[in-house]
N, C-alpha and C positions, 0 to 999 in steps of 0.2 A: 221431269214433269212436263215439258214446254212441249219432248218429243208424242209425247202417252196423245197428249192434246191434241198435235196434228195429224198422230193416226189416228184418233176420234173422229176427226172433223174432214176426216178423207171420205169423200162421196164416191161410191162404187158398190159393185155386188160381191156379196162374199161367195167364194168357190168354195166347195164340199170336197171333199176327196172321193174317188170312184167307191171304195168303203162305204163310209158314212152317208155315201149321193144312192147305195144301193145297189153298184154292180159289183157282185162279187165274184166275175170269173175275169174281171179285168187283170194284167198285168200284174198292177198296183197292189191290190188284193189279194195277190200271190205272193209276189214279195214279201209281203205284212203277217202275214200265214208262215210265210219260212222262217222271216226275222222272229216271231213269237216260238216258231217249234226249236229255232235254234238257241234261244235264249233260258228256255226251258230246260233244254240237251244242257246248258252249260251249268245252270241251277242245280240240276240233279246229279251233275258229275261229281259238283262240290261238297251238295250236303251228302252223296255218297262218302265220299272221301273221308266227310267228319266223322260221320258214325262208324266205317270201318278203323278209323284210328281209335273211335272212344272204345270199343269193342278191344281193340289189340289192348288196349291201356288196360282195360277189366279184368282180361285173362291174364296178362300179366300179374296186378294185383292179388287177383285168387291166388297165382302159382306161389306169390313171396310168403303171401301169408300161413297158405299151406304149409313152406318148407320152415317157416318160423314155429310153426305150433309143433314139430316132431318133438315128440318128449323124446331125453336122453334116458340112455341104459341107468334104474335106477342104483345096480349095485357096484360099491366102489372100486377104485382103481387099484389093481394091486401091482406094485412098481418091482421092477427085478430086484431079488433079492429079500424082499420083505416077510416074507413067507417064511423064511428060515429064523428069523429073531422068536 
């Protein structure tokens, strides 16, 4: 609380950043531009990553359900020997 106070009570001019002061071919405003397109790059790597795994999980699922629903041969099993009785 005491600190917030004496940076209140500090008399001075606030600096802008070259950004927000309006030069956008400065440096600074480059960096800021790459840190964002890089951040971006890292966002979209991941939510790639998700949905190609959601994706893998679905087809998967299709495939079990699929091999679950084969109906079997409906006529009975005839065991060696049985044929003869």
């Amino acid at each position: 609380m005491g600190l917030a106070i004496v940076a209140g009570a500090r008399l001075g001019t606030a600096h802008a950043c070259a950004t927000c002061f309006g030069a956008s071919d400065s440096a600074m405003a480059q960096g800021m531009n790459a840190g964002i397109l890089s951040l971006l790059g890292v966002i979209g790597f991941v939510l790639l990553g998700i949905a190609s795994f959601s994706i893998i999980l679905a087809v998967r699922s299709a495939r079990s359900s699929a091999a679950a629903r084969v109906v079997p041969d409906p006529r009975p099993v005839e065991w060696a020997g049985t044929r003869n009785r």
